[in-house]
Backbone as numpy.savetxt, mean C-alpha at the origin, in Angstrom:
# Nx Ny Nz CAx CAy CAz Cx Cy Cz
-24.89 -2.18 3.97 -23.66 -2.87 3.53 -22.68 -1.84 2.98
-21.52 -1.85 3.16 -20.42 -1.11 3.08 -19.82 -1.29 1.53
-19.68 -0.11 0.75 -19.64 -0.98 -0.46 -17.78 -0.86 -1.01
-17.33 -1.66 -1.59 -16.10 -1.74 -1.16 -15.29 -1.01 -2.56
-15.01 0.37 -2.24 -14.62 1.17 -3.95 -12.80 1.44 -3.87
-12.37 2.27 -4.49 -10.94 2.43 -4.76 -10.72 4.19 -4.48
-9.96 3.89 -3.14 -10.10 5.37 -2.52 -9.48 6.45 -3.80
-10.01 7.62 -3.15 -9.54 9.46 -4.18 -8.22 9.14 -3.61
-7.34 9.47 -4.46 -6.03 9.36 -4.48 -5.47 10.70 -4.54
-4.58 10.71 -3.85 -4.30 12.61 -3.75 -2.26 12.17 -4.89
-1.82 10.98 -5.41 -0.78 11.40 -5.65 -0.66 10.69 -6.81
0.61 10.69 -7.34 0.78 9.95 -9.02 1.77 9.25 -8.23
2.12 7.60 -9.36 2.59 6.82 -9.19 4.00 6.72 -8.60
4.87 6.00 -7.88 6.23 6.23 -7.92 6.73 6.26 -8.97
6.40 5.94 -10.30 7.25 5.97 -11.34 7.43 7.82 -11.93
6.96 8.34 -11.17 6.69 9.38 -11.59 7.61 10.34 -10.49
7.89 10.22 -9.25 9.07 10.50 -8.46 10.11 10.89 -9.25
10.24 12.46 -9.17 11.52 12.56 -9.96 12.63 13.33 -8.53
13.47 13.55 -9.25 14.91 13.90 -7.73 14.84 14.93 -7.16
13.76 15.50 -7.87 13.09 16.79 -7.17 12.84 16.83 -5.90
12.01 15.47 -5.91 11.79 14.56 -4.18 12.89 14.45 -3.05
14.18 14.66 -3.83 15.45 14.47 -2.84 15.53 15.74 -2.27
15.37 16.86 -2.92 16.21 17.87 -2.72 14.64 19.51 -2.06
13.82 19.16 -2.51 13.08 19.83 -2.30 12.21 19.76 -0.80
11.71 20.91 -0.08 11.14 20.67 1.17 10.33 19.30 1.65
10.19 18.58 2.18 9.14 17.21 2.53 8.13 17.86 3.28
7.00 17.24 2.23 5.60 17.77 2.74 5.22 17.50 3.96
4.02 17.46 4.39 3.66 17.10 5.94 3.42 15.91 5.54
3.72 15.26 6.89 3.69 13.78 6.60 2.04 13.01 7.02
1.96 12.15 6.28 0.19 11.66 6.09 -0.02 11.14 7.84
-1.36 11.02 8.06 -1.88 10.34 9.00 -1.62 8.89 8.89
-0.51 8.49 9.29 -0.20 6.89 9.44 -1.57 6.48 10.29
-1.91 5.04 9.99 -2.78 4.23 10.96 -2.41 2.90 11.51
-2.01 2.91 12.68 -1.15 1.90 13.45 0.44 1.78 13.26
0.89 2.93 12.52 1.59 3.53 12.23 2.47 2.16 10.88
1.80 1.77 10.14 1.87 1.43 9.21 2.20 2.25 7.96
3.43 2.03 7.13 3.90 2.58 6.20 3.62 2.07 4.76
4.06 2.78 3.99 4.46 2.64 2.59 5.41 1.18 2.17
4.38 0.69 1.16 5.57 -0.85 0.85 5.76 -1.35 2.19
5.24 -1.49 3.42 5.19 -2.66 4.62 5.05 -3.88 3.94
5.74 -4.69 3.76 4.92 -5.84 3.32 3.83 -7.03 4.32
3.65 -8.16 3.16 3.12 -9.09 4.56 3.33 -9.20 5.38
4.36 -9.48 5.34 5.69 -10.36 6.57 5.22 -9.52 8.13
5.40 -7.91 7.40 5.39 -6.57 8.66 4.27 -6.51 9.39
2.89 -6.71 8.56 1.52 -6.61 9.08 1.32 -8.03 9.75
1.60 -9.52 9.06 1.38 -10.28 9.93 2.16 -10.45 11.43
3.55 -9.75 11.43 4.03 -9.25 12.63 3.46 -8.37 14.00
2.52 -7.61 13.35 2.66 -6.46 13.98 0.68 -7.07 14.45
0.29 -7.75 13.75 -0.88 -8.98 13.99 -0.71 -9.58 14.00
-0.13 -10.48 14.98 -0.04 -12.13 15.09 -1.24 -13.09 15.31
-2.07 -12.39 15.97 -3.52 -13.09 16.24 -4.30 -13.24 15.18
-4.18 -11.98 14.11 -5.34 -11.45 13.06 -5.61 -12.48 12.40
-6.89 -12.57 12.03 -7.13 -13.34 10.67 -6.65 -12.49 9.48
-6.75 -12.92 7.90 -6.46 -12.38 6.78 -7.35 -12.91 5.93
-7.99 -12.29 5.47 -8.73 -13.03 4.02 -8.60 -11.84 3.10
-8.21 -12.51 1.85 -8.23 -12.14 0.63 -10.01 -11.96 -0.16
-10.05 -10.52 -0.54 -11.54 -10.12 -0.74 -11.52 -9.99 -2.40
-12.32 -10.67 -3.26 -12.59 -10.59 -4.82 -12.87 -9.45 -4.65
-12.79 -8.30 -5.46 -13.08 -7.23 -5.60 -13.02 -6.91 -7.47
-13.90 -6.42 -8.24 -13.82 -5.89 -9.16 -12.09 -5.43 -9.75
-12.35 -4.31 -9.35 -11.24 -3.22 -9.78 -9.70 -3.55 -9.60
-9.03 -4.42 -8.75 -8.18 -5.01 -8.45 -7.48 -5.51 -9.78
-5.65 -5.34 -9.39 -4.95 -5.53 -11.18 -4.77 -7.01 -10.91
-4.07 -7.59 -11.86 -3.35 -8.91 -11.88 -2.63 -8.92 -10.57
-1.86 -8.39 -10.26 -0.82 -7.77 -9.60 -0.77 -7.38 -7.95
-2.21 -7.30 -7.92 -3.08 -6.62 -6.08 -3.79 -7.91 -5.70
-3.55 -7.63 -4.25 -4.67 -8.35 -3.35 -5.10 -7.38 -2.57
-6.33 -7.35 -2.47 -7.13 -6.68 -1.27 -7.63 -7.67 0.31
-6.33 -7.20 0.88 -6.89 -8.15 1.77 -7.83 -7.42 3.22
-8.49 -8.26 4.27 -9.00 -7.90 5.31 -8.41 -8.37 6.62
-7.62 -7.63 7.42 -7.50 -8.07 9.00 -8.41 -7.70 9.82
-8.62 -8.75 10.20 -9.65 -8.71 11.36 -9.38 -9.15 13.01
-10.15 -9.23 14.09 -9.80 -10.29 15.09 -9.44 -9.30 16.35
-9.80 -10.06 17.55 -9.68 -9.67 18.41 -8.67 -8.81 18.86
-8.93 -7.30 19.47 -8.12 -6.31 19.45 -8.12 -4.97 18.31
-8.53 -5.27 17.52 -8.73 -4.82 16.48 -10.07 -4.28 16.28
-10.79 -3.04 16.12 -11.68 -2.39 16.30 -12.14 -2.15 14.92
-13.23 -2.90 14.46 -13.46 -2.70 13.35 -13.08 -3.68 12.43
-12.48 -3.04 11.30 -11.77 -3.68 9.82 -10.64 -2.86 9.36
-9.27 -3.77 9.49 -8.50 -3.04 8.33 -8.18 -3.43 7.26
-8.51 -2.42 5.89 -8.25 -3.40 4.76 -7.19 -3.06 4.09
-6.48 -3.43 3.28 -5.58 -2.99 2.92 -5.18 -3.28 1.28
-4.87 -2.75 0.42 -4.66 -3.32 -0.92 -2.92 -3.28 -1.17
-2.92 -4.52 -1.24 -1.07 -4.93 -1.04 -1.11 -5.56 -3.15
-0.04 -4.93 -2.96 0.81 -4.93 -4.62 2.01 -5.82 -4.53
1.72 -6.36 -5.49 3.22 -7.77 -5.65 4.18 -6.99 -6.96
5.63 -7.27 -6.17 6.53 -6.51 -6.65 7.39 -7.32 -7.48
7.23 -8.87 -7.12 7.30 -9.59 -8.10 7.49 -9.46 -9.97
6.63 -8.51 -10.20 6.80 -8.39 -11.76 7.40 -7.39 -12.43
7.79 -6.44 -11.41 8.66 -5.29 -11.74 10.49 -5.58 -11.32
10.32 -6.14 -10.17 11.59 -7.04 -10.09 12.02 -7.87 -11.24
10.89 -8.87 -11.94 11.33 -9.60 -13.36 11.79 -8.66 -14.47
10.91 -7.80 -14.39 11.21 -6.72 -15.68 12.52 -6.29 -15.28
12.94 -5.71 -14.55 14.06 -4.80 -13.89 15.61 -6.61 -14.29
15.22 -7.61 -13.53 16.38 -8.68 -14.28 16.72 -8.76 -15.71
15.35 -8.67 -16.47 15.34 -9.07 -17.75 16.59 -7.27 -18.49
15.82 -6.48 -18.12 16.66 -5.43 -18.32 18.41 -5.37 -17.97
18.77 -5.92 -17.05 20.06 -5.51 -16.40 21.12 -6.38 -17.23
21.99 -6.38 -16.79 23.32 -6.28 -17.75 23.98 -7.91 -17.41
23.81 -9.00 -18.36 24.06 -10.45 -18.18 25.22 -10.59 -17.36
25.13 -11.25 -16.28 26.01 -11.66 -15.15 26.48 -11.12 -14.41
25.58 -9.32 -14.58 25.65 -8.19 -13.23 25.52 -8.60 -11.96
26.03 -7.61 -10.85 25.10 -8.26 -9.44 23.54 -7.42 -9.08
23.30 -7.12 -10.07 22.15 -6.20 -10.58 21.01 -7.19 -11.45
21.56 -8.18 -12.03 20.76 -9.12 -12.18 20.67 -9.96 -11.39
21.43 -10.07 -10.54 21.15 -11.60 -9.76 20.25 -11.02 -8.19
20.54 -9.61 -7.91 19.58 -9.07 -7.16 18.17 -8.69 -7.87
17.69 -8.42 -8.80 16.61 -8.32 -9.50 15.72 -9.56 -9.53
16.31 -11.13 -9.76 16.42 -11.79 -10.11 16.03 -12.77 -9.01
16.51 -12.44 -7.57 16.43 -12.30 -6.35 15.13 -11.95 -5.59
14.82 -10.98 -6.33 13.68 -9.84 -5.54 12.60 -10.63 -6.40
12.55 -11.10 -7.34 11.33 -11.74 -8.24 11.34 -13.24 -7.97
12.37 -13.71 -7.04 11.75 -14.96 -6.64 11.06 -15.10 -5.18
10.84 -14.22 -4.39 10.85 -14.40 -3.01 9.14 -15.00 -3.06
9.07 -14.78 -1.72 8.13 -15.54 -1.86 6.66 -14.51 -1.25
4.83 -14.83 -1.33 4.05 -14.07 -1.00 4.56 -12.62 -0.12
5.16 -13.40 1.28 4.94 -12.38 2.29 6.09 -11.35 2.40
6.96 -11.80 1.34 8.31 -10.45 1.35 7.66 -9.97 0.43
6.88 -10.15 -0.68 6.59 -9.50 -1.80 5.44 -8.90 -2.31
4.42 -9.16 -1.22 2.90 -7.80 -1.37 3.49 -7.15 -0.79
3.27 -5.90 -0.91 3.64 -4.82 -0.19 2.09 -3.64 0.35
2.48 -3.00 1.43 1.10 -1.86 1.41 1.31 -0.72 0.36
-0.18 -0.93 -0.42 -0.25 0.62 -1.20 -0.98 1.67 -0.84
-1.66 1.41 -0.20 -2.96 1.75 0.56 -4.06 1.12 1.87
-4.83 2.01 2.63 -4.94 0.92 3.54 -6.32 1.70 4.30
-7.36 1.19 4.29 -8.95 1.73 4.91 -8.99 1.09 6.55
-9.63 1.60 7.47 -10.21 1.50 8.53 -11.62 1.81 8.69
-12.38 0.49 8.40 -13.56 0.30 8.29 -14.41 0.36 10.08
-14.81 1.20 10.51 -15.27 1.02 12.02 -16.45 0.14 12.24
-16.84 -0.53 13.31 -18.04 -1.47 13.47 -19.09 -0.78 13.38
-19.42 0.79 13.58 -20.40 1.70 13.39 -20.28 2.71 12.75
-20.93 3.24 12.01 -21.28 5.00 10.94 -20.59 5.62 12.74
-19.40 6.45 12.07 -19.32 7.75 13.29 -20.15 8.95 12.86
-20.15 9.53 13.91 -20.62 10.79 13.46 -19.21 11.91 12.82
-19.65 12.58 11.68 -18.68 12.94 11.32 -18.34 14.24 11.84
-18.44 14.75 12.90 -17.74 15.69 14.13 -16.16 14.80 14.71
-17.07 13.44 15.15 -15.25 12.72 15.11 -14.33 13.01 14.76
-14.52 12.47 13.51 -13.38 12.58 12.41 -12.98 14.14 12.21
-13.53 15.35 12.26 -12.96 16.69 11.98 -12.54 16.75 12.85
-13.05 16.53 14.20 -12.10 16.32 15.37 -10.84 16.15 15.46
-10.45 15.10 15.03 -9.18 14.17 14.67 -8.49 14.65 13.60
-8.92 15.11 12.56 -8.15 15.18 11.61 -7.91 16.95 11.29
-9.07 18.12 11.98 -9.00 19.28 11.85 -10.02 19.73 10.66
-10.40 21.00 10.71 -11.01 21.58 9.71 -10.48 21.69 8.60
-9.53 21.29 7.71 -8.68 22.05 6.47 -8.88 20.71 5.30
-10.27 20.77 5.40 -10.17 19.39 4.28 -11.26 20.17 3.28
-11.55 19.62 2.02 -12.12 19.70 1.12 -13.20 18.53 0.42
-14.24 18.81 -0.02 -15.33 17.41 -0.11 -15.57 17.31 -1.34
-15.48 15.61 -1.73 -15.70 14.98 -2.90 -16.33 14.54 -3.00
-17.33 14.63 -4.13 -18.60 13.85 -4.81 -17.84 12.57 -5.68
-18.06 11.53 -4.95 -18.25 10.13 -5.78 -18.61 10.36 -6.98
-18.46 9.59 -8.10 -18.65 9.34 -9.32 -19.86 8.32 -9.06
-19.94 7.34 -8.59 -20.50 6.00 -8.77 -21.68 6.12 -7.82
-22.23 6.85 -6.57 -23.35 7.03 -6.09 -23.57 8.42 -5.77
-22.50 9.51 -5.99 -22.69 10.78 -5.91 -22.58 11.09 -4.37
-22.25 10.54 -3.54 -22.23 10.61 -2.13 -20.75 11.35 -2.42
-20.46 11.67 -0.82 -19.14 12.81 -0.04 -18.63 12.04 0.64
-17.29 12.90 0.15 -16.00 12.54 0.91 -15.37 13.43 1.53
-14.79 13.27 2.62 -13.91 14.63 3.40 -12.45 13.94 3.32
-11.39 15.47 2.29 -10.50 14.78 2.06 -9.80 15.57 2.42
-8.34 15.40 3.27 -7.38 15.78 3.99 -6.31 16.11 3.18
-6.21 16.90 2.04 -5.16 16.02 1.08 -3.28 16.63 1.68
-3.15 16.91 2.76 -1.88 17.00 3.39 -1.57 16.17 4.43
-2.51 15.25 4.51 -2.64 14.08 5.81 -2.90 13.08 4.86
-3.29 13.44 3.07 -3.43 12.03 2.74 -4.60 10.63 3.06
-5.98 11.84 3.85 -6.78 10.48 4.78 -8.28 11.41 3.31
-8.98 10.40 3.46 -10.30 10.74 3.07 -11.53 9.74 3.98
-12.54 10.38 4.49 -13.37 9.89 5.07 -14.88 9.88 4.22
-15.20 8.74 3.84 -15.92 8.34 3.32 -17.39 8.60 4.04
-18.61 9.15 3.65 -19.54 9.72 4.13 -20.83 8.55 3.59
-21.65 8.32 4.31 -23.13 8.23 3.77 -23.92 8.92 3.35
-25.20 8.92 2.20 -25.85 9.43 1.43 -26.43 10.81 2.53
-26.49 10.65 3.75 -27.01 11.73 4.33 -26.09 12.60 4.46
-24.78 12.53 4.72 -23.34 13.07 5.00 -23.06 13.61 6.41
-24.13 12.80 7.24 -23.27 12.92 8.71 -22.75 11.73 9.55
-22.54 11.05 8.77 -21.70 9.46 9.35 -20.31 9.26 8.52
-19.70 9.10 8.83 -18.45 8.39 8.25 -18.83 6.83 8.38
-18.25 6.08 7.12 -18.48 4.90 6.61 -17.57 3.81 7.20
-16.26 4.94 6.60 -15.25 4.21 6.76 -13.88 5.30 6.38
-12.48 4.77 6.42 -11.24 6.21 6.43 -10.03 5.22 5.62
-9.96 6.19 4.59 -8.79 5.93 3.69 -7.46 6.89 4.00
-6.42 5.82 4.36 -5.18 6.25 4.43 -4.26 6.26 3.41
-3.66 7.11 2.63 -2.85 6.91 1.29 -1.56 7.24 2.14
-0.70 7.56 1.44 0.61 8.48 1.67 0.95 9.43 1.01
2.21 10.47 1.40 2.78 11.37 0.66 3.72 11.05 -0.30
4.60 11.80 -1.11 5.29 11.21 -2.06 6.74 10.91 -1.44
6.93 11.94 0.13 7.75 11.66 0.56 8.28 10.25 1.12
6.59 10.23 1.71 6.36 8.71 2.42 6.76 7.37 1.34
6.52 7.53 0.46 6.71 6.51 -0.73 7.80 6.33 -1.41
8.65 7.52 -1.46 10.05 7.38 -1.62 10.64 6.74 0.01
10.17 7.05 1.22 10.57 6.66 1.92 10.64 5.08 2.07
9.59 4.64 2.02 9.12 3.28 1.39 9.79 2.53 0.85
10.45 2.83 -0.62 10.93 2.32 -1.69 12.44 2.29 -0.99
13.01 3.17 -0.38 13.97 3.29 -0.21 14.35 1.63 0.73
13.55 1.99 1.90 13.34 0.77 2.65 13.32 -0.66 2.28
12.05 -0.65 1.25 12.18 -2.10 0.73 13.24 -2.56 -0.06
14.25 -1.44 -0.85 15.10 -1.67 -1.51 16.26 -2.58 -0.51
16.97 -2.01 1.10 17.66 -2.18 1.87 17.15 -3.48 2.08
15.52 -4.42 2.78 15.84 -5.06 2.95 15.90 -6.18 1.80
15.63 -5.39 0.45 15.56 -6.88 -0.08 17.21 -7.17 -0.59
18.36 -6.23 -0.09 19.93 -5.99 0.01 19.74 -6.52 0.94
19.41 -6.24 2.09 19.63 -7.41 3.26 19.52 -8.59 3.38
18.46 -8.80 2.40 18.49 -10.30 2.58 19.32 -11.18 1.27
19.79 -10.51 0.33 20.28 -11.20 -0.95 21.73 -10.99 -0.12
21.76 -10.39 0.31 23.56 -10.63 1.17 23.57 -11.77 1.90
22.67 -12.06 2.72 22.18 -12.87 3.85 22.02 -14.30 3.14
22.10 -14.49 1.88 21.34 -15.42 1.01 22.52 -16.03 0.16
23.72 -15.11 0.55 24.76 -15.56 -0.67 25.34 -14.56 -1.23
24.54 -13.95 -1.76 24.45 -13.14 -2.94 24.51 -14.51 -4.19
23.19 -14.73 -4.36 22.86 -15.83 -4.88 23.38 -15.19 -6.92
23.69 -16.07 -7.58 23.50 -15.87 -8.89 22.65 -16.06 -9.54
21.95 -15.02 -10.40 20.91 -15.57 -11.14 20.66 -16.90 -12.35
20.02 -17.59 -12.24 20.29 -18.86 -12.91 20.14 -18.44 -14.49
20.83 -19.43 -15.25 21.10 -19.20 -17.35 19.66 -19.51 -17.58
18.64 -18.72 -17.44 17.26 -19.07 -17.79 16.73 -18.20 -17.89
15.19 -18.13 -19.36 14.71 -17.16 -19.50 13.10 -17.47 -18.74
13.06 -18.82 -17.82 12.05 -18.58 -17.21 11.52 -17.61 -15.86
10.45 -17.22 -16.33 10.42 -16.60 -15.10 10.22 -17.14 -13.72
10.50 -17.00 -12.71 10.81 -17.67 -11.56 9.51 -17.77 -10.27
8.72 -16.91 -11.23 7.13 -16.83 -10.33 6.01 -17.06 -11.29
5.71 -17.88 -12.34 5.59 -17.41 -13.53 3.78 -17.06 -13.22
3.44 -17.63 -12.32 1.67 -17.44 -11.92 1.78 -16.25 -11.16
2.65 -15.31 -10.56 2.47 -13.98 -10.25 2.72 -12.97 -11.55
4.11 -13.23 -12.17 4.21 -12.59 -13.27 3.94 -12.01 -14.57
């Protein structure tokens, strides 16, 4: 049984993106998988899977805030899982902050009412295969220039790419791959943010440019 943990993370949060990111060289860009990005939301993955199933997986470690979900289904080789973040509560914070009867509140304000599938977004995202590969595959694919991590929690290896952003998860013997974690770069994530920012401007244009209503309720209050 595949046990389901919270991939090595090669980066710090977007809140931590400083303008350095604008102006300075862009790293190599990560091993996309199905060429799925940063902040994709629902909407993008159930697009880009129309057939897939989705189930939402209980998982321990997961915030208020995450779903870990699973696509599955014909065409699809394996498992992809993905842990999608609701933006929902940073959008509320960001209204509550902005300046009474801005168009900065009523877009904030906007972005915290939408609904599930504009508002998980991808943070991360595993490709679970139907079989242990042998891990020649994967160096195959990904090249020799990785470095290996000992788990905390069973002491097992990881082969981690950290300029591709992928880590391949090993079994206790360490010649199978388990399963392959895709993160991103910081470029990729500013790229991301940038994106989701446009369409959620695209669509509050598209919408009115709605006003935010004289209320201090919050407008999702079971996500928030």
């Amino acid at each position: 049984m595949i046990q389901i943990r919270k991939p090595f993370t090669f980066l710090a949060t977007v809140s931590s993106l400083t303008l350095a990111t604008l102006v300075l060289p862009a790293p190599a860009q990560a091993e996309k998988y199905r060429g799925i990005g940063y902040h994709y939301s629902m909407n993008d993955l159930m697009a880009a899977f129309p057939n897939a199933e989705f189930k939402t997986n209980e998982v321990a470690w997961t915030q208020k805030n995450q779903k870990f979900i699973t696509i599955s289904g014909s065409g699809i080789t394996g498992e992809i899982m993905v842990l999608m973040e609701d933006t929902r509560p940073s959008y509320y914070q960001r209204y509550l902050d902005a300046e009474a009867g801005s168009n900065l509140e009523a877009l904030n304000y906007f972005g915290a009412s939408r609904e599930d599938k504009n508002s998980l977004m991808v943070e991360w995202l595993r490709w679970v295969p139907p079989l242990s590969l042998p891990v020649g595959n994967i160096v195959r694919k990904f090249g020799k220039g990785y470095s290996k991590v000992v788990n905390d929690e069973d002491f097992s290896e990881s082969l981690s790419w950290s300029s591709k952003a992928v880590t391949a998860q090993l079994n206790q013997e360490g010649n199978k791959v388990l399963f392959v974690t895709y993160s991103f770069t910081s470029a990729e994530i500013l790229e991301g943010w940038l994106r989701e920012n446009k369409c959620l401007s695209d669509a509050f244009s598209a919408a009115g440019s709605p006003e935010a209503p004289k209320t201090d309720t919050a407008p999702a209050d079971d996500n928030l």
